[in-house]
N, C-alpha and C positions, 0 to 999 in steps of 0.2 A: 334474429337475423345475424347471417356468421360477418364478423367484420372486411372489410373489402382489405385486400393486399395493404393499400395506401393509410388505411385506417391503423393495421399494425404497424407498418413503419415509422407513423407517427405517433404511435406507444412508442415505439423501440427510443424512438428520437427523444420525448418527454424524459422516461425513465433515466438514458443520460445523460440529460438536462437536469434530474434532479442528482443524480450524482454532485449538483456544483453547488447544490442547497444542504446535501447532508454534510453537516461540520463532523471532524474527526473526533471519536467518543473523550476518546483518552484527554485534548485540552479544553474540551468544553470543562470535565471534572476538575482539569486546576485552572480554573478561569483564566486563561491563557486571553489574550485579548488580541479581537479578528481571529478565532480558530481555521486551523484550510481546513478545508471541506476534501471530502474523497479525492474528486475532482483533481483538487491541487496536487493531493497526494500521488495519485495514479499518474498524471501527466509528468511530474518530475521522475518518478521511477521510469519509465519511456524514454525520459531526455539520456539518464544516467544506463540505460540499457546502452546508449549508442557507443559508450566508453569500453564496453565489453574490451576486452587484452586481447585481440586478432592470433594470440599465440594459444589460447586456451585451446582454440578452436571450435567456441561456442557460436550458434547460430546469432546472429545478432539479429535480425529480422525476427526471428521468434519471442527473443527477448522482448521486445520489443511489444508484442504481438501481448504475451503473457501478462508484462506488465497492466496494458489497456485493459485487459480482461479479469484480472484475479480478481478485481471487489467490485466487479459489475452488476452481480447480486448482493451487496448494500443499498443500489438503487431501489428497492422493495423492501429488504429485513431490516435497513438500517447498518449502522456501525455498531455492531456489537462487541462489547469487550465480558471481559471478566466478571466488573464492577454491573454488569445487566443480571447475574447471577443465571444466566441461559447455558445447561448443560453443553457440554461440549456436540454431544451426538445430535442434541436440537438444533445447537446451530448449524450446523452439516445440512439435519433434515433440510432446514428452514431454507438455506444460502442454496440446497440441490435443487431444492423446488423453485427457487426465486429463477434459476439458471435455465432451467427445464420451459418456463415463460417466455422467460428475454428470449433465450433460442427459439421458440415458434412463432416468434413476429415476425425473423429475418428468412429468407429464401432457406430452403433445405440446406443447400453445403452451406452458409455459411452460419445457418442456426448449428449446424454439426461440428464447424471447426470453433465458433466460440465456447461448447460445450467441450470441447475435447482439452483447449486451450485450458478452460478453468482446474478440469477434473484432472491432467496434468501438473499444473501448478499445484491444487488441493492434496494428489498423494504422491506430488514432487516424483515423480516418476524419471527424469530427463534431466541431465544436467543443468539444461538452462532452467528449467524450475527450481530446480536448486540454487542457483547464483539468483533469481531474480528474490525468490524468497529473503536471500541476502539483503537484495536490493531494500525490500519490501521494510528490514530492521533498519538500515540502514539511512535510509530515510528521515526514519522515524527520528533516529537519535540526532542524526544533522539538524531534520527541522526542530528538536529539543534544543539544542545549544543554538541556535539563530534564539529562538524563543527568549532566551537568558540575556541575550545579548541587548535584542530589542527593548525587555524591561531593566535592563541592569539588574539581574539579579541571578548572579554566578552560579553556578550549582542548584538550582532552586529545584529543576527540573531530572535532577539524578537519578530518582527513581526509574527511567525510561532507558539511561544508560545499566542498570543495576539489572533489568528487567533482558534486556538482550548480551549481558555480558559472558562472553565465553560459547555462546550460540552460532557466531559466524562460522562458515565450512568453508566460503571459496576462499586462497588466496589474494586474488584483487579485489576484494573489500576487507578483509582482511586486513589487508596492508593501509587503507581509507581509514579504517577504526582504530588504529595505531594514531594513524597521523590526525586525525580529529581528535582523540582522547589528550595527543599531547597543546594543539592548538588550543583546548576547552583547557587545562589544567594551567598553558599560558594564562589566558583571559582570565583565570578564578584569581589568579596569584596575583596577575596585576590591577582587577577592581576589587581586591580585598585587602589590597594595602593599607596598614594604619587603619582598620574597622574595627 
């Protein structure tokens, strides 16, 4: 029996519910302690879309939009990184097919514009895919120095800055990884005094 409309929407609803159960790959490996989960991740990239430069002349609503959407298919493959040793093309397969799901539980337009939403983010097609992919590093490395700070332990997390270094393209984040890189080299300087 095919599920009734309200049956899929309450997949739709589960699936990004468990977006708040998947922890992010990367510090479950260095036992990062309370890792965020997608969840977390996704919804700070959203807050940090809203900062968009109005001078860019980037949609901010889309940003926005992109952010909520890019790892909505981890709700089913999971967070996959590197370290899963999952071919790059698999994870494509994997993350297209997960997308191709999520979008047939919601009404036609709007299974269409989450599909559209992702598969512009995935081949970055749009400027705002581009600044949000920023987002997307960017994140990462802020939530990496919060992480340092939380346990006292300077630098511990560097690989994550090592990993995105020289990758940024927009300007306004850009100009963010300047000023975090020198806020984090404050903090290393002054809890590594006399160690």
């Amino acid at each position: 029996m095919a599920k009734s409309n309200i049956g899929k929407l309450f997949e739709f609803m589960s699936l990004m519910g468990q977006l708040k159960r998947v922890k992010r790959t990367g510090w479950v490996l260095k036992h990062v302690n309370e890792p965020e989960s997608v969840s977390d991740h996704m919804y700070r990239m959203a807050t940090l879309s809203f900062l968009v430069d109005p001078s860019t002349g980037l949609n901010k609503e889309k940003c926005i939009k992109l952010s909520l959407v890019h790892d909505m298919a981890e709700s089913i493959v999971g967070d996959l990184t590197p370290a899963d040793r999952i071919d790059k093309s698999e994870k494509q397969i994997r993350e297209e097919m997960a997308m191709k799901h999520i979008s047939d539980l919601v009404s036609e337009d709007l299974g269409k514009e989450l599909y559209s939403l992702w598969e512009e983010y995935e081949h970055q097609t749009t400027p705002e895919a581009v600044f949000v992919k920023d987002l997307d590093k960017f994140e990462m490395v802020f939530q990496a120095h919060e992480y340092e700070q939380l346990a006292n332990k300077p630098g511990s997390l560097q690989e994550f800055f090592d990993s995105t270094k020289g990758k940024f393209k927009t300007p306004q984040v850009q100009e963010w990884v300047k000023e975090l890189e020198e806020t984090r080299a404050q903090y290393h300087e002054k809890n590594t005094e006399g160690t």
